[in-house]
C-alpha positions in Angstrom: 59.4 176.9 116.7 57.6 173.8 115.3 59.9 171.3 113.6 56.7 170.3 111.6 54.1 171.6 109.6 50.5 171.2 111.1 49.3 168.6 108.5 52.3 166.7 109.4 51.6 166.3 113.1 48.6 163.5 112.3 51.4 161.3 110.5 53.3 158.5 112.7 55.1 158.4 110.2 56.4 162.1 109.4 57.1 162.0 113.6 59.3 159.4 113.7 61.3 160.2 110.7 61.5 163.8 112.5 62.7 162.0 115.6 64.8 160.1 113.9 67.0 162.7 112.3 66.8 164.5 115.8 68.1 162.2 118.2 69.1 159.5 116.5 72.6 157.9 115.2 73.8 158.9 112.0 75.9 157.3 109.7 78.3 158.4 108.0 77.1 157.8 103.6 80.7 156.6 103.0 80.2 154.1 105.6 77.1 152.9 104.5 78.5 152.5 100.7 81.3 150.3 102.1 78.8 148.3 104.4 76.8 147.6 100.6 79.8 146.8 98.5 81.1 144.5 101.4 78.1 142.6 101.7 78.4 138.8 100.4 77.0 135.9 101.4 78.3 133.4 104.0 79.3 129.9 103.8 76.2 128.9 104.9 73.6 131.6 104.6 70.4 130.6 102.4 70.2 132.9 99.5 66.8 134.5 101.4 69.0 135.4 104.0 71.2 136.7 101.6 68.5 139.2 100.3 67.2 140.3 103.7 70.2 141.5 104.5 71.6 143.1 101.1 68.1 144.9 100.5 68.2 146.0 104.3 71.6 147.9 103.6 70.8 149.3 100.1 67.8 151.0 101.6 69.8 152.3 104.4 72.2 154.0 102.2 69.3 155.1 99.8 67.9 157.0 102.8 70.9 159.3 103.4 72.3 159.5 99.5 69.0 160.5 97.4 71.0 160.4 94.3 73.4 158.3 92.2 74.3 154.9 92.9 72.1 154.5 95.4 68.6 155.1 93.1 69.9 153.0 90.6 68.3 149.3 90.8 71.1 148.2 88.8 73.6 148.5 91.5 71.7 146.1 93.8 71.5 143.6 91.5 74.7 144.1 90.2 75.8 143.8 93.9 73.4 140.3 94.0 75.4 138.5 92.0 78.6 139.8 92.7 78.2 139.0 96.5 76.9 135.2 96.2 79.0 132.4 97.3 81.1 131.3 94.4 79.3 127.9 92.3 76.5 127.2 89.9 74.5 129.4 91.1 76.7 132.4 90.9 77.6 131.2 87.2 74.1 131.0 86.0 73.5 134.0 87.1 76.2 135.9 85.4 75.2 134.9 82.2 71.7 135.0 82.5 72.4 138.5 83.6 74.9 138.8 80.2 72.4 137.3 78.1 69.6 139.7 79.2 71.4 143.2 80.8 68.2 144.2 81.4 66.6 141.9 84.0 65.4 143.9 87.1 66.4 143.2 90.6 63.3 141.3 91.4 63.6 139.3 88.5 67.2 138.1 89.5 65.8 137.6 92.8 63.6 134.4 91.8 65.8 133.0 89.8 68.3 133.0 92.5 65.8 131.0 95.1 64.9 128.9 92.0 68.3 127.8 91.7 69.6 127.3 94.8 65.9 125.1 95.5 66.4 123.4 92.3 70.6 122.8 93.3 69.8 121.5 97.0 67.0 119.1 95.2 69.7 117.4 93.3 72.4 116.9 95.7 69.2 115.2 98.4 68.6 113.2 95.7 72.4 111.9 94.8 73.2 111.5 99.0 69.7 109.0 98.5 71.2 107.2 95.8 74.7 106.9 97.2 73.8 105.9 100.9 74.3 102.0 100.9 72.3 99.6 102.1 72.8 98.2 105.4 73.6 94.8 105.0 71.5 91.7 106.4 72.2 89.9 109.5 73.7 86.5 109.4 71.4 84.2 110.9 72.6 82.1 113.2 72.8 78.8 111.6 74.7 80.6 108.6 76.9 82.0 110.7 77.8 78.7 112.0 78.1 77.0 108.8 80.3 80.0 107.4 82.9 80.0 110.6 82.6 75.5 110.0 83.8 76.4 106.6 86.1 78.8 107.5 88.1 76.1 109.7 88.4 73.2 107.2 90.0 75.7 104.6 92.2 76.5 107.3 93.0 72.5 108.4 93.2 71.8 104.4 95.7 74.6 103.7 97.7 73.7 107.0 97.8 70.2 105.8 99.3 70.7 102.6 101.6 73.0 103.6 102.7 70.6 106.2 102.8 67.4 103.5 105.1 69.8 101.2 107.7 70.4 103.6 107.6 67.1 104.4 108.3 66.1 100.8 110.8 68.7 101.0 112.9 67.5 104.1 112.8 63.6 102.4 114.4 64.5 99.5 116.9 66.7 100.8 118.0 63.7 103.2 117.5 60.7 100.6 120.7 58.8 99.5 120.9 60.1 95.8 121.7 63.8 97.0 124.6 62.9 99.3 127.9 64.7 97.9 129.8 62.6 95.5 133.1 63.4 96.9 132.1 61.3 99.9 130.9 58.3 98.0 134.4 57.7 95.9 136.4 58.7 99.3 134.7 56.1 101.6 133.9 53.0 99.2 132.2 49.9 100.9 134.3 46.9 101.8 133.2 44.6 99.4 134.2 46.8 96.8 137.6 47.3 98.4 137.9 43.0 98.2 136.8 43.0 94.7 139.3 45.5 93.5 142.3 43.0 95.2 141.2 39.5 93.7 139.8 41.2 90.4 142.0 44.2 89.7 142.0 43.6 85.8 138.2 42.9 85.3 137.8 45.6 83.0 134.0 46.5 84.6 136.1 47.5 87.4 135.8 51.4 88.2 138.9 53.3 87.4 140.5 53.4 90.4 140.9 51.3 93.8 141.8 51.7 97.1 143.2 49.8 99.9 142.2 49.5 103.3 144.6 52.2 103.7 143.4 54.5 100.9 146.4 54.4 98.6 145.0 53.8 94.9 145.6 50.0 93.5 147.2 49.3 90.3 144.6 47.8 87.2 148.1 46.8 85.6 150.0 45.0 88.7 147.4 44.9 91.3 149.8 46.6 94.2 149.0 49.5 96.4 150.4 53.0 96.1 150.4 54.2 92.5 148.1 54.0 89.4 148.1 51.9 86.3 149.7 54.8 84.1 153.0 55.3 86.6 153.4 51.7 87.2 156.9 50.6 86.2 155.7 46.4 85.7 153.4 47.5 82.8 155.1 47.8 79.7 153.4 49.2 76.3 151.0 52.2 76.0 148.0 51.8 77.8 144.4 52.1 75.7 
């Protein structure tokens, strides 16, 4: 029984294709479709690669389903866009593909290596543009001078700083802001001896004290009550 016909045995090709469906692996059609329909491309496959790979599983499924889906160009590029990663290129795409429903798979093909050239282009040029420039060395000499001037900011700030406080602790311990509750409790002697020998001089302060602290009298000059409960003065006082 010959499995070919005689003007087939001079044909590599006819032979393999006979061997082929002889001993080789088959797989299932419905596994084939779902290997298509599930085909999309990676994170960071080339489009190329992309097409390699799609093209290579439409035509396996073409060999085993000789109709429907599978003759139909449309359903591999239909397929093309739907399986590219998601960005501009997918987005042209789709409405280049809207615009014109009757572009061939070839057609979408370049345009989807003309984009993703054109896209990877632009974003070499941008990281060109945004890479800052290293900056110059200090020389040696300005580096001195910088770290020179550095130190007397420093030494002036310090100083001022320093001449504040300074102000500040003088003034807190200068005579004019000692309580006046101490002054009129502890008066100097002299005024003490004034207020005895003078005790109606009206420049006199309001009250005296003597030695003892008791308050002296403006009216009778003695020790232990004020001019207005003194007893000796008679007359309302002004």
């Amino acid at each position: 029984m010959r499995l070919l016909d005689p003007d087939q045995l001079s044909s590599s090709i006819a032979i393999l294709q006979e061997l082929k469906r002889l001993y080789g692996r088959v797989t299932p059609v419905a596994q084939l479709r779902a290997q298509f329909f599930k085909c999309y491309q990676q994170e960071e496959e080339t489009a190329a690669s992309f097409l390699l790979r799609l093209r290579e599983l439409f035509h396996q499924w073409e060999e085993v389903e000789p109709a429907g889906s599978a003759q139909d160009e449309r359903t591999i590029r239909d397929q093309l866009v739907l399986g590219l990663r998601p960005g501009m290129v997918q987005q042209e795409l789709q409405r280049q593909v809207r615009r014109n429903p009757t572009m061939s798979f070839r057609e979408v093909s370049g345009e989807v290596k003309a984009l993703e050239t054109e896209l990877r282009m632009e974003s070499a040029c941008a990281s060109r543009v945004s890479v800052p420039q290293p900056r110059p060395a200090m020389a040696p000499s300005s580096l001195e001078e910088w770290r020179e001037t550095v130190r007397t900011e420093l030494r002036k700030e310090m100083k001022d700083q320093l001449s504040i406080i300074t102000e500040e602790i003088r003034r807190q311990l200068s005579p004019q802001n000692a309580p006046v509750g101490h002054r009129d409790s502890t008066p100097p002697p002299n005024r003490l001896a004034q207020g005895r020998h003078n005790v109606s001089s009206p420049r006199q302060q309001r009250f005296e004290w003597d030695q003892c602290g008791q308050p002296i009298c403006r009216g009778c000059g003695q020790a232990g009550h004020i001019q207005r409960n003194c007893q000796h003065v008679r007359g309302p006082l002004n």
